[in-house]
N, CA, C and O atoms as a Tinker XYZ file with bonds, in Angstrom:
   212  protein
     1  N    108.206000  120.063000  113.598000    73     2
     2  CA   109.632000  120.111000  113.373000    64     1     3
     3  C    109.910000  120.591000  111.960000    63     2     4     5
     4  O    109.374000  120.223000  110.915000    81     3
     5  N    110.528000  121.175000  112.087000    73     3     6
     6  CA   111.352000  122.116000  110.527000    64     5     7
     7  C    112.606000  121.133000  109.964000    63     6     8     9
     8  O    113.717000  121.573000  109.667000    81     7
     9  N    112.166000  119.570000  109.870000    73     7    10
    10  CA   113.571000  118.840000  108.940000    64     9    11
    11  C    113.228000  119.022000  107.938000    63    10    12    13
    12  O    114.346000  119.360000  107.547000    81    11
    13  N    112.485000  119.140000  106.859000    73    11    14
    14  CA   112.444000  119.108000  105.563000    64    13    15
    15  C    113.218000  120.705000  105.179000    63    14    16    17
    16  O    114.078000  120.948000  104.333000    81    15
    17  N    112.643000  121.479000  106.001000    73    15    18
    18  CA   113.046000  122.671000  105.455000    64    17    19
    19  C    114.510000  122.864000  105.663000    63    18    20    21
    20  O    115.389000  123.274000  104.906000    81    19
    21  N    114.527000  122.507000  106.740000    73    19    22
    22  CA   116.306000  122.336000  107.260000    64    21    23
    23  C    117.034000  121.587000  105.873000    63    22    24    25
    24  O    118.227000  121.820000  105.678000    81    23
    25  N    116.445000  120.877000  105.123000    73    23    26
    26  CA   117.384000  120.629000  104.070000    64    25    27
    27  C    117.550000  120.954000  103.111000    63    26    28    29
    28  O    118.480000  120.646000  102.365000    81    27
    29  N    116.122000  122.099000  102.802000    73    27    30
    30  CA   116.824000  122.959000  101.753000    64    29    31
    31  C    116.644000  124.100000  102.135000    63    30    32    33
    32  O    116.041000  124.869000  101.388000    81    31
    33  N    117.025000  124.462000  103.172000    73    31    34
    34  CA   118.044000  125.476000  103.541000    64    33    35
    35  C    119.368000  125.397000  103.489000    63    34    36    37
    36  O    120.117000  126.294000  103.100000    81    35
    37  N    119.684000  124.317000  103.881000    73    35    38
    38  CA   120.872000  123.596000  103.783000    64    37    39
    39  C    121.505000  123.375000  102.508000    63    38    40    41
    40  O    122.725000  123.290000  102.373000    81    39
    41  N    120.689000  123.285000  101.599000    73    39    42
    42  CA   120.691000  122.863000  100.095000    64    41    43
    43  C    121.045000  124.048000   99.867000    63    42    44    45
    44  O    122.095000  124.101000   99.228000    81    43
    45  N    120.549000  125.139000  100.156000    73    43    46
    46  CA   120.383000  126.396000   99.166000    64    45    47
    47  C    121.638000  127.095000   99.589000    63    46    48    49
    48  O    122.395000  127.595000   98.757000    81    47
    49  N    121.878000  127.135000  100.975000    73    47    50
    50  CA   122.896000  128.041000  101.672000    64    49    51
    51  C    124.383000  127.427000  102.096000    63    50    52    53
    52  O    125.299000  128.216000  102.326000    81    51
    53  N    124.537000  126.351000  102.168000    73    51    54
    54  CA   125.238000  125.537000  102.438000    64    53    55
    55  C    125.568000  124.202000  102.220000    63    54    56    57
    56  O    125.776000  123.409000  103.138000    81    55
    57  N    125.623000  123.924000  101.024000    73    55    58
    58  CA   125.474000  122.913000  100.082000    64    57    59
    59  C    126.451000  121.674000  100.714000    63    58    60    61
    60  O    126.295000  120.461000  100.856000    81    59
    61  N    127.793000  122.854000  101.085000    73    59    62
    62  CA   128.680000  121.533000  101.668000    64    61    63
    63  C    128.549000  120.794000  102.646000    63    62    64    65
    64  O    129.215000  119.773000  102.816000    81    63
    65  N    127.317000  121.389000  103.725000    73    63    66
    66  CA   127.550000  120.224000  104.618000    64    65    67
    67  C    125.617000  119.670000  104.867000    63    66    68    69
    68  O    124.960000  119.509000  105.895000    81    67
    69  N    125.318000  119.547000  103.638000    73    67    70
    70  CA   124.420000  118.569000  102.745000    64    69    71
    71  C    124.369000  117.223000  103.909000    63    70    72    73
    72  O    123.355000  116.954000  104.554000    81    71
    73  N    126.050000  116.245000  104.048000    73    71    74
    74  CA   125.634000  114.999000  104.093000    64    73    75
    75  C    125.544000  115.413000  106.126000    63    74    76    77
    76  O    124.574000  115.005000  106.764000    81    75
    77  N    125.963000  115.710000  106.383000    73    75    78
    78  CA   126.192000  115.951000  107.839000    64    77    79
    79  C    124.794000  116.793000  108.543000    63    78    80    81
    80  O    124.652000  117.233000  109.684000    81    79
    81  N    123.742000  116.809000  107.221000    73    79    82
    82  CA   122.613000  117.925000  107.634000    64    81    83
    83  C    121.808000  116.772000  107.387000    63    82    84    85
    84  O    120.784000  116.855000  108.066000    81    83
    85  N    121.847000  115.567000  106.593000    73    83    86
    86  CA   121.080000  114.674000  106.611000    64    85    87
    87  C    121.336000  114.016000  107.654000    63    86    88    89
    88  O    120.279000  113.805000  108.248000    81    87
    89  N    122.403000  113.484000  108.299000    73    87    90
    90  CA   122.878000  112.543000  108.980000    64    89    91
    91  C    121.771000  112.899000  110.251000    63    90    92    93
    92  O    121.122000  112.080000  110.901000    81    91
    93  N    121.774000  114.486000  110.391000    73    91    94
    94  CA   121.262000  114.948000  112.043000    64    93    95
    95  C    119.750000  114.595000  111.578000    63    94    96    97
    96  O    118.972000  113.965000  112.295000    81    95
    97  N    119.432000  115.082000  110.283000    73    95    98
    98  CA   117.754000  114.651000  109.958000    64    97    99
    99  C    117.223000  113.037000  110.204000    63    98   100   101
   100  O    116.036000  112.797000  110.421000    81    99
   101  N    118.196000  112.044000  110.143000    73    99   102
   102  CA   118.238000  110.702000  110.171000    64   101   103
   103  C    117.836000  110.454000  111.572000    63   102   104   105
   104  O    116.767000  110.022000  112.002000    81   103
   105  N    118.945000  110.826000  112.219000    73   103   106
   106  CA   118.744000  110.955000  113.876000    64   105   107
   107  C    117.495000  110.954000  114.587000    63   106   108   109
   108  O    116.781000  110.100000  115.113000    81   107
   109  N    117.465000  112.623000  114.371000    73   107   110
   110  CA   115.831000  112.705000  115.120000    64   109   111
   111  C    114.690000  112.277000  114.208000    63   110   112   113
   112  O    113.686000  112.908000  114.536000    81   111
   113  N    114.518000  111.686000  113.478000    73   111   114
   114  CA   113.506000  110.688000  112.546000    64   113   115
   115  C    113.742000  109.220000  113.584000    63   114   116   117
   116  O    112.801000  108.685000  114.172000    81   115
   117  N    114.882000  108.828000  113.641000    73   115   118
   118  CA   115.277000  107.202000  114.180000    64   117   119
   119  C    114.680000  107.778000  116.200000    63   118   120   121
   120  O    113.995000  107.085000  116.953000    81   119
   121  N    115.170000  108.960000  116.458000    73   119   122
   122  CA   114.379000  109.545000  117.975000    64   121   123
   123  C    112.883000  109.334000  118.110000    63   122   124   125
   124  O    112.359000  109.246000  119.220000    81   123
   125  N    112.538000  109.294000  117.540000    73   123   126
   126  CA   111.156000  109.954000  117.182000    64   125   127
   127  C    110.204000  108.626000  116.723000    63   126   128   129
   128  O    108.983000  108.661000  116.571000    81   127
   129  N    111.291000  107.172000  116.499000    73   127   130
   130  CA   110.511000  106.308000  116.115000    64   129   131
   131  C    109.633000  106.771000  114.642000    63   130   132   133
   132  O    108.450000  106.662000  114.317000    81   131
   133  N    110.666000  107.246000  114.063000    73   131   134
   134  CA   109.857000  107.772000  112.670000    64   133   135
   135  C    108.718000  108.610000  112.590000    63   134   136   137
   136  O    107.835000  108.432000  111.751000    81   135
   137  N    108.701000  109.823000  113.714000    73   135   138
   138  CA   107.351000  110.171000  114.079000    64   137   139
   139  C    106.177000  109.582000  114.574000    63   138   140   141
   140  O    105.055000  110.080000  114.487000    81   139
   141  N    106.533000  108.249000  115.224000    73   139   142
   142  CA   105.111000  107.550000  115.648000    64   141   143
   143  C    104.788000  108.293000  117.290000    63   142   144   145
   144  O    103.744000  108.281000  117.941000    81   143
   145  N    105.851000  108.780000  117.544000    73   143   146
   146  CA   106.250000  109.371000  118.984000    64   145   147
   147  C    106.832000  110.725000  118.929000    63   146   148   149
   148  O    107.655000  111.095000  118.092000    81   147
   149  N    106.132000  111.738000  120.292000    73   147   150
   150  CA   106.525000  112.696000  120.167000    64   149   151
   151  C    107.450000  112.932000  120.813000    63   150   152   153
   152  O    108.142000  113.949000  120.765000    81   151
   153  N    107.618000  111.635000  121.776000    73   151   154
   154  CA   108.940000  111.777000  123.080000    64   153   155
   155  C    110.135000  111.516000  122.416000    63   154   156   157
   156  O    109.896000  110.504000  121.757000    81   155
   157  N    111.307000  111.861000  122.211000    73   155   158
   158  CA   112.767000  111.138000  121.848000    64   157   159
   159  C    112.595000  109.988000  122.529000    63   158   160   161
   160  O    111.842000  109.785000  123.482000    81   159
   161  N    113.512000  109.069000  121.859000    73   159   162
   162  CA   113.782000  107.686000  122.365000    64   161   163
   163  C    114.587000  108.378000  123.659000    63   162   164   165
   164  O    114.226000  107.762000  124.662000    81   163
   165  N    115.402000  109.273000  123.960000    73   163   166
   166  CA   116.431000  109.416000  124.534000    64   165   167
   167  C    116.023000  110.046000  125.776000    63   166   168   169
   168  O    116.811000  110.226000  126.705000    81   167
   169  N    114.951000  110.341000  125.799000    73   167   170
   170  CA   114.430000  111.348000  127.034000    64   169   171
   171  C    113.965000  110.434000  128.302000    63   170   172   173
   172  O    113.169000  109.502000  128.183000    81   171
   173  N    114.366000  110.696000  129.120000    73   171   174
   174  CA   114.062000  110.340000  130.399000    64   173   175
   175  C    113.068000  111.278000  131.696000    63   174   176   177
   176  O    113.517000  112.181000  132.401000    81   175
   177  N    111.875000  110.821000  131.714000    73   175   178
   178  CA   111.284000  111.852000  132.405000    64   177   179
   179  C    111.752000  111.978000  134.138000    63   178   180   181
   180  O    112.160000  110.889000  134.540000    81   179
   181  N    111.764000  112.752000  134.900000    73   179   182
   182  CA   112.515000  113.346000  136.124000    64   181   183
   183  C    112.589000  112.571000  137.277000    63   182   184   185
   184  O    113.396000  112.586000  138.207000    81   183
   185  N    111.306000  111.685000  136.987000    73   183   186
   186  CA   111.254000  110.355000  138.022000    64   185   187
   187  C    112.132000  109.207000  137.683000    63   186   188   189
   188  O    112.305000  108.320000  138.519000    81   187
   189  N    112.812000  109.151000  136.281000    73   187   190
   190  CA   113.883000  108.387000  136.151000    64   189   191
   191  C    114.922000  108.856000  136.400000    63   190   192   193
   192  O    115.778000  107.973000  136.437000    81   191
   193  N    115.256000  109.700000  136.573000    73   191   194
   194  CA   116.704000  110.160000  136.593000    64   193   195
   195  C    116.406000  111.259000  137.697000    63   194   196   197
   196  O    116.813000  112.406000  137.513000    81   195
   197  N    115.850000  110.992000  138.601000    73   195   198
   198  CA   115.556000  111.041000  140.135000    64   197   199
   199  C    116.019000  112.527000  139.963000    63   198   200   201
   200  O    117.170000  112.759000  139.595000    81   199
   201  N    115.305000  113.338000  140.175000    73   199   202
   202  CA   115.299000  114.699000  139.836000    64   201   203
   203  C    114.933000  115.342000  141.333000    63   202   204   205
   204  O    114.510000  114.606000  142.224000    81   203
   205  N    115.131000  116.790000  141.543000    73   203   206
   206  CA   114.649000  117.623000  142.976000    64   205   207
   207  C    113.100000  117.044000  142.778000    63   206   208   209
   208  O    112.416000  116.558000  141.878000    81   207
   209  N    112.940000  117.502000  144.580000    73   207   210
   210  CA   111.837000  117.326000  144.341000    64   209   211
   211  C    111.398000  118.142000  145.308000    63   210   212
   212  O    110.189000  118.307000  145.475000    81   211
């Protein structure tokens, strides 16, 4: 994943929306279980959410 860079890109090109570029970096860090996991917390695989089959 490209968050670090995403923030200074963000930094460099678009300074103003800085706090709203962290907020989304926060997110998928808190998804991710801080990187201990590669699945989002949020994902549901197809047998949960009863998918074609």
């Amino acid at each position: 994943m490209e968050l670090v860079s995403s923030i200074v890109w963000s930094e460099r090109f678009v300074p103003e929306q800085m706090a709203s570029m962290k907020v989304r970096v926060d997110q998928i860090a808190m998804d991710h279980q801080f990187f201990t996991s590669v699945v989002p917390s949020w994902y549901k695989s197809p047998s949960e959410v009863g998918a074609w089959r």
